[in-house]
C-alpha positions, -999 to +999 in steps of 0.1 A: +000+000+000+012+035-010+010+060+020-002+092+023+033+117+030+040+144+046+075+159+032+100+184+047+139+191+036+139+183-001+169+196-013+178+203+024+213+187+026+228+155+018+225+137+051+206+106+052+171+111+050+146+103+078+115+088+078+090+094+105+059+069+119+031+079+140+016+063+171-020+046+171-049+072+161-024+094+152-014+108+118+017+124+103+008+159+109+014+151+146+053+159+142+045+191+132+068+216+138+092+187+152+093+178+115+101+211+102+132+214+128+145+178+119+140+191+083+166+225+082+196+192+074+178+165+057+146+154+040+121+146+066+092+122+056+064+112+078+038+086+071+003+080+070+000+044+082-029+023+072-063+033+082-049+064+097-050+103+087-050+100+047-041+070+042-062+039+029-078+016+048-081-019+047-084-046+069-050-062+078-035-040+104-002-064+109+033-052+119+047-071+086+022-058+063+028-022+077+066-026+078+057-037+042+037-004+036+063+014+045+092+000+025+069+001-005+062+039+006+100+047+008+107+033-028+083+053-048+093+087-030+124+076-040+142+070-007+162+040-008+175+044+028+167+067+053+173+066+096+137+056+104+119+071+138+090+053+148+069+062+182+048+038+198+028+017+176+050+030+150+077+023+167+069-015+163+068-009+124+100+008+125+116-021+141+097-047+121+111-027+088+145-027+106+143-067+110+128-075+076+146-050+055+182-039+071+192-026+045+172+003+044+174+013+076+206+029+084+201+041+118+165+031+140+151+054+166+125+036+189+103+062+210+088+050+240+084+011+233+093-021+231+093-054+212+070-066+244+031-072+244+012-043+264-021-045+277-053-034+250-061+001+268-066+015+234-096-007+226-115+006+253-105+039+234-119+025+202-147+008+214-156+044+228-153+060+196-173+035+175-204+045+204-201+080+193-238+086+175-224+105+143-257+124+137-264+156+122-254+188+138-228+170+158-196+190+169-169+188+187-174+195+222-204+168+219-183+141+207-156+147+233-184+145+258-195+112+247-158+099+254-158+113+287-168+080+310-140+060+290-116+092+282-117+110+312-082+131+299-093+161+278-061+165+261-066+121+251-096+130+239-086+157+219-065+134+203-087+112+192-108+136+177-087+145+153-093+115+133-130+131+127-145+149+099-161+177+114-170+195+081-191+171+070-227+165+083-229+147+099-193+139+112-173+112+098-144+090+113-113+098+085-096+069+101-105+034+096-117+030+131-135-002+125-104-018+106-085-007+143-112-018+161-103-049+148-064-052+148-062-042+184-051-077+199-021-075+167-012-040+177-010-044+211+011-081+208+049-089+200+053-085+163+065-113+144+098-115+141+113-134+109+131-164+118+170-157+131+169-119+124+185-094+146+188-054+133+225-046+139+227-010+127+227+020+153+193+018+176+180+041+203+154+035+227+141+067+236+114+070+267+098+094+283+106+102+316+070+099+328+067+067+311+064+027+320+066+015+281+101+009+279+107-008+315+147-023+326+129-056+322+123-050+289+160-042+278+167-084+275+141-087+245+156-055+229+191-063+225+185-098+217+169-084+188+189-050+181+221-057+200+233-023+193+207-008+213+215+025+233+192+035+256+182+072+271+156+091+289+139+122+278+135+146+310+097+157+315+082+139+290+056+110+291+047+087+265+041+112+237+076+127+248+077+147+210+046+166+221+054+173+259+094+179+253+100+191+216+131+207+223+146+179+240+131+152+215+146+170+184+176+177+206+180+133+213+171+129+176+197+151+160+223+138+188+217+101+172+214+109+137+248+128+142+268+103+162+273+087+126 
């Protein structure tokens, strides 16, 4: 599947390029102006994965197929390598793409998780979603009420508003919620690893301060699959660490892409 691509930095320099992949219900615009800082050295290109932002949809919502997506992505925008940054769920499609295609990734940045099964919070989150009534007239503040008893974090909820069409009527969901509805127990499982592989390029595990994604415990699964894995902590930050601490997030990021 071709994604939808959010570009930045053509023509910028020739440093490796970098590709960027969102988190569950999120969407490439979400890096924002940490795109257009990344960008003032190198191309920066973020990703619409599947069923998200302007992507397509479709049913299959694996870490292979997405990895898959990606690597297919790369190719026709004409990037035949690039450092790839993935956060959270797209984190796990960086490092699936790492472990099925080395070769084009020459240096992996892994924010704030691990190759470890988590539990399905986020289906609550879609299962609240899909209850929304998408009726005529409906706005915003009304559909971020009707999240409320499951979403009780307004800043969450904005979030997950932004996969909706507010100017149609009535409101429409632009992501494939049903399609992530259904992939929830894949997304929140180990992705499958190909038999014997092991990504030895430069890897960093960045968390958020705030966060309990990437726990010690977990450090044994990630180098036995990336055993070049550096680890570090971003100061004040939570789980969505490039939201809550951009200066220090493009400060890690530029750090890594640099120590090559």
């Amino acid at each position: 599947m071709r994604l939808n691509m959010v570009e930045f930095g053509a023509g910028a320099g020739d440093a490796v390029p970098l590709v960027l992949l969102h988190g569950l219900f999120g969407m490439a615009a979400n890096f924002g102006q940490v795109q257009k800082r990344l960008a003032a050295r190198r191309r920066v290109l973020a990703f619409d994965l599947r069923n998200h932002g302007h992507s397509p949809h479709a049913s299959a919502m694996d870490y292979p197929t997405m990895a898959e997506d990606v690597a297919e992505s790369m190719a026709a925008a004409g990037v035949g390598q690039a450092a790839v940054l993935g956060h959270s769920m797209g984190g796990k499609v960086a490092m699936s793409l790492a472990l099925a295609h080395p070769g084009r990734v020459a240096r992996l940045l892994v924010a704030d998780i691990a190759p470890v099964p988590y539990r399905p919070t986020f289906g609550a989150y879609a299962e609240a979603m899909r209850r929304i009534p998408l009726r005529p007239g409906l706005n915003r503040r009304e559909a971020s009420a009707a999240l409320e008893s499951a979403v009780p974090e307004a800043g969450v909820r904005a979030f997950l508003l932004q996969g909706m069409r507010f100017d149609t009527d009535p409101p429409q969901w632009r992501i494939g919620l049903d399609e992530i509805a259904g992939a929830i127990p894949s997304i929140v499982d180990v992705a499958p690893v190909p038999p014997g592989a092991r990504y030895e390029g430069p890897t960093l595990f960045l968390r958020g301060e705030r966060s309990d994604y990437v726990r010690a415990r977990d450090h044994e699964a990630i180098r036995a699959l990336f055993p070049n894995a550096a680890f570090e902590t971003l100061p004040g930050a939570g789980h969505w660490l490039h939201a809550e601490n951009p200066d220090g997030f493009v400060a890690a990021v530029e750090r890594f892409l640099d120590a090559g």
